[in-house]
N, C-alpha and C positions, 0 to 999 in steps of 0.2 A: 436025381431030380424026379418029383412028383409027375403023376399025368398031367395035372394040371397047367403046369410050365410048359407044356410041350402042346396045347392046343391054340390050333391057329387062331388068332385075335378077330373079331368079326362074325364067326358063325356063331357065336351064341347069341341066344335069344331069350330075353330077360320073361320070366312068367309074370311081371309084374307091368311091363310094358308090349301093350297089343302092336302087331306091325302096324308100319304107316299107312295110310290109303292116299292113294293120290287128292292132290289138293283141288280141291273145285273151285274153276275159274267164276268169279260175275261176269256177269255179260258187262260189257263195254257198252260205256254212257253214248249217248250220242253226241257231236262235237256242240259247242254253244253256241246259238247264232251268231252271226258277226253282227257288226252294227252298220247302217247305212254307209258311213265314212273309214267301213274296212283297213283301207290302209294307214291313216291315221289316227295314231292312241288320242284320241280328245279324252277318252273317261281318266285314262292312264294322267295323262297331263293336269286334270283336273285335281283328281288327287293329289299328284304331287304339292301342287298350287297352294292347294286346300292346307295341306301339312305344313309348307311353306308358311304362311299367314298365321296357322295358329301357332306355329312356336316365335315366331317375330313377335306376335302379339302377346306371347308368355313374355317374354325377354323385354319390351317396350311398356309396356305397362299403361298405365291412366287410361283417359276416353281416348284415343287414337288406339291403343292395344286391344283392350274392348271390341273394336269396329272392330278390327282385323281379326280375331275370336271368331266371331261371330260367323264374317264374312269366310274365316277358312270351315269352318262347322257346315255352313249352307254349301257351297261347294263342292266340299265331300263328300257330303250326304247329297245333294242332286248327282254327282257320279257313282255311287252306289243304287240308289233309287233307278237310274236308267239302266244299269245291267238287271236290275231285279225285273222291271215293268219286260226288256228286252224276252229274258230267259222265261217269264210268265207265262207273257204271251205268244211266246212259239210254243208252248208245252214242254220246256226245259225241265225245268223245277218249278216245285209252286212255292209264290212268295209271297202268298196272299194276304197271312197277318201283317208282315212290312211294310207293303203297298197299305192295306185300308188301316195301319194308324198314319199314315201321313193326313188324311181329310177327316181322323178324329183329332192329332193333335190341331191342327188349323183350324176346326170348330171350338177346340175347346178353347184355344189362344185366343178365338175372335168374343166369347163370352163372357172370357176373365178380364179382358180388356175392355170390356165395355161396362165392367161394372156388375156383372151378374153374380149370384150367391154360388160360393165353393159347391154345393151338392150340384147345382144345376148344370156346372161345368164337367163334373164326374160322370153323372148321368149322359147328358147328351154325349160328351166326347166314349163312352161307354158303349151306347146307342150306335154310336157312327160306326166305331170298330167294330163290332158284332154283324150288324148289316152288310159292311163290307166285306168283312171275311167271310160272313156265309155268298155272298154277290163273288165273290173274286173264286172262290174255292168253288162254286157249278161253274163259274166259266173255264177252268181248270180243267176238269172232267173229261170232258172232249177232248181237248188236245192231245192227253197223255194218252 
C-alpha cells in the first residue's frame, strides 16, 4: 500500500478550501408587541374567518359568493393591517408603504366612484401614498 492509503482521513486540508471561521450570530429581534387582548388570537381567528368566507365564496358562487369574497378580503386584510399599524408603532418594523396605501386606495375608490377621470384617480391616490409614506417612514425614525 501507498502512503496515501495510510493517512488519517480528516487532517488534510484542501488548498482550495480556506478553513471555516466561526459563524456570526445577528443579533436577535426584539419580541413583537402583543396586542391589547394578549391572550386571545382575535387577528389569528380573523384570518381564519376571512379564509373561511373566501373559499365558501369560491365554492358558492353568484351575488351571495361575491359578498362573501369580498367580506372574507376585508377581514383579512383588517387583520393584517392591525399587526402591521401594531409592529409600526412600537418601532417593530416599518410598514409604512402598507399602512399609507390603505388611505390612497380609499381615496382613489372614493373618486372613481364618484365619477372622476382615470388620471385624477392615479394622481391623487399617488399623492396620498407618497405623502404617507414619507409621514409614516419620520414617524418610524424614532422609535427604531
Amino acid at each position: 500500500m501507498g502512503k496515501r492509503s495510510r493517512k488519517q482521513r480528516g487532517t488534510e486540508t484542501s488548498a482550495a478550501a480556506p478553513p471555516r471561521a466561526p459563524a456570526a450570530r445577528r443579533p436577535a429581534r426584539p419580541e413583537r408587541p402583543r396586542a391589547p387582548w394578549h391572550p386571545f388570537p382575535l387577528v389569528e381567528l380573523s384570518v381564519l374567518i376571512g379564509l373561511v368566507l373566501l373559499v365558501w365564496g369560491l365554492i358558492r358562487g353568484g351575488e351571495d359568493g361575491a359578498v362573501m369574497l369580498v367580506l372574507g378580503m376585508a377581514l383579512a386584510s383588517l387583520a393584517g393591517l392591525e399587526t402591521a399599524l401594531r409592529e409600526h408603532f412600537s418601532g417593530h418594523a416599518s410598514h409604512a408603504l402598507l399602512i399609507a396605501a390603505v388611505p390612497a386606495v380609499l381615496t382613489s375608490g372614493v373618486i372613481w366612484f364618484a365619477g372622476g377621470p382615470p388620471a385624477l384617480v392615479v394622481i391623487a391616490g399617488g399623492a396620498v401614498l407618497v405623502a404617507g409614506f414619507v409621514a409614516l417612514r419620520r414617524s418610524f425614525r424614532p422609535r427604531s
